[in-house]
N, C-alpha and C positions, 0 to 999 in steps of 0.2 A: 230230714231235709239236707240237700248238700250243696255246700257253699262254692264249689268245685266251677271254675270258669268254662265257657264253651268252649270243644273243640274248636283250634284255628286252621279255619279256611286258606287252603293252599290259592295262591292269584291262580285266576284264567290265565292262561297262555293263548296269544295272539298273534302270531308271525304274517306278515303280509311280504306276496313275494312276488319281483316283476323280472323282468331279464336281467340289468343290469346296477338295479339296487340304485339307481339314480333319480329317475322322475317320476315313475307312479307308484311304489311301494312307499319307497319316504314320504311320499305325499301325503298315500291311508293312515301309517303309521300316523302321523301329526295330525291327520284329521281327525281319526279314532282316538287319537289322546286330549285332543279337545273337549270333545263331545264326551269324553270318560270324566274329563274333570268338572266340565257345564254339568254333568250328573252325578255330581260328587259318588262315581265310582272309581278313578282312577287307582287308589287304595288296591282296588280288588282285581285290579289286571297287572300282568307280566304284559307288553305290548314291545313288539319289535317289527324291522324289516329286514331282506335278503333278498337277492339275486341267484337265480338259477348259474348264471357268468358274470359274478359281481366282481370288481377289482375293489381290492380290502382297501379301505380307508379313502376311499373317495367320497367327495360334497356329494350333496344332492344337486340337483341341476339348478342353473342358477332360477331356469323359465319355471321350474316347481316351486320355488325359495317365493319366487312372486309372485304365483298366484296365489299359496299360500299365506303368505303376508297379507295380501290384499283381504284376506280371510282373516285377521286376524292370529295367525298360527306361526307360529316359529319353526321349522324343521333344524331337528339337532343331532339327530345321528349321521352315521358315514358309513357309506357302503359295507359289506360284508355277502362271504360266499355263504347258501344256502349248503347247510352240510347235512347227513344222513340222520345224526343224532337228533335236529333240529324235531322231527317229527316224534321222537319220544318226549318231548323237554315241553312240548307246545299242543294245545288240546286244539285250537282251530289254526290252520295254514289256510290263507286264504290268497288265491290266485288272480293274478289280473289278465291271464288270458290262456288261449285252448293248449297254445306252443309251450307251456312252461306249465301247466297242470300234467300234461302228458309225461313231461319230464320228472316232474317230481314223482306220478304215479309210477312210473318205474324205478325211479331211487328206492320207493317204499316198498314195491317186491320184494318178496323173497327172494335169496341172493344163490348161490353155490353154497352158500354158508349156513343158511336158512331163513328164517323168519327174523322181522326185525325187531329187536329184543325192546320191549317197554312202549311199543309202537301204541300211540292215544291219539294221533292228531288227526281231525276231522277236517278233508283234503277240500276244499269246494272254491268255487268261481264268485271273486266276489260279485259283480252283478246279479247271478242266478240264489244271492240272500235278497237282493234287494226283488228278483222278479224269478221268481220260482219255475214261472213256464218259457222261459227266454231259452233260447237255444241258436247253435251255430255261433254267426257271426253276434248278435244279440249279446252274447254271453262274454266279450271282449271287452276290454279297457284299452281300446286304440293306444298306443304306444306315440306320447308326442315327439319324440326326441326328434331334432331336427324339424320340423314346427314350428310355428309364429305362434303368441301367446292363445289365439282362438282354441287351438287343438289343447292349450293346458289348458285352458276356463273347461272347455268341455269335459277333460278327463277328470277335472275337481269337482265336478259335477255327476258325473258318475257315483267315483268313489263314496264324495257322501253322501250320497243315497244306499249305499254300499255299506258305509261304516255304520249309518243310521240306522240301518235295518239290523244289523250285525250286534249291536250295541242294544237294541230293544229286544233282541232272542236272549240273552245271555240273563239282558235287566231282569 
């Protein structure tokens, strides 16, 4: 018999990624780190956000901070650019909409240079975890920015259903 401890489990990697790393990725992010901790799995995730045209070290919006809140959830990161590496380092990227999935899928091409070395990350739409047959416009997380808080209640709405579903594939 050997006394020998288990192998330890590398975290999930999680990245959520909107245009500008402001209001609907910081949101998932905090939402999917709720729901990680209500399920005492937070332990077992690596969980981040990024922007396709993020400006580094910017809040999250203040309209996401509040509906947020009103959720009970704190958002605590600050913007950052989504970089190439990103997609090696993180097993699921998950997208909030068709303009910035398309983007990342061509970061992820192969380049003049080649393939992209250590490439793991499983590129998808966050709605289309939450509703497998959604398509088109269906497949979007409406971008509130510039919005009155209705459009952020709706996009928090989304997501967690989004994070939920996300969160019960991995569980």
């Amino acid at each position: 018999m050997s006394d020998s401890a288990p192998p330890v489990q590398r975290p999930v990697g999680v990245l959520f990624v909107c245009y500008a790393n402001m209001c609907r990725s910081p949101l998932a992010e905090g939402v999917f780190r709720q729901l990680a901790k209500d399920r005492g799995m937070l332990e077992r995730l690596h969980i981040d956000s990024a922007g396709t045209d993020a400006v580094e070290g910017c809040d999250p919006h203040p309209r996401s901070r509040e509906i947020a809140a009103a959720h009970g959830i704190t958002l605590t990161g600050t913007g950052r650019q989504l970089v190439r590496d990103d997609l090696s380092r993180f097993d699921h990227v998950v997208v909030m909409d068709r303009r910035n999935y398309d983007k990342i899928a061509r970061l992820a091409a192969p380049s003049a240079f080649g393939e992209l070395e250590g490439f793991r990350a499983r590129l998808r739409m966050l709605r289309a975890i939450a509703d497998p047959k959604a398509s088109g416009r269906a497949l979007d997380v409406p971008d509130p920015i510039g919005c009155g808080p209705g459009q952020y209640a709706a996009a928090y709405e989304l997501i967690a259903a989004g994070c939920s579903a996300l969160l019960d594939e991995i569980q």
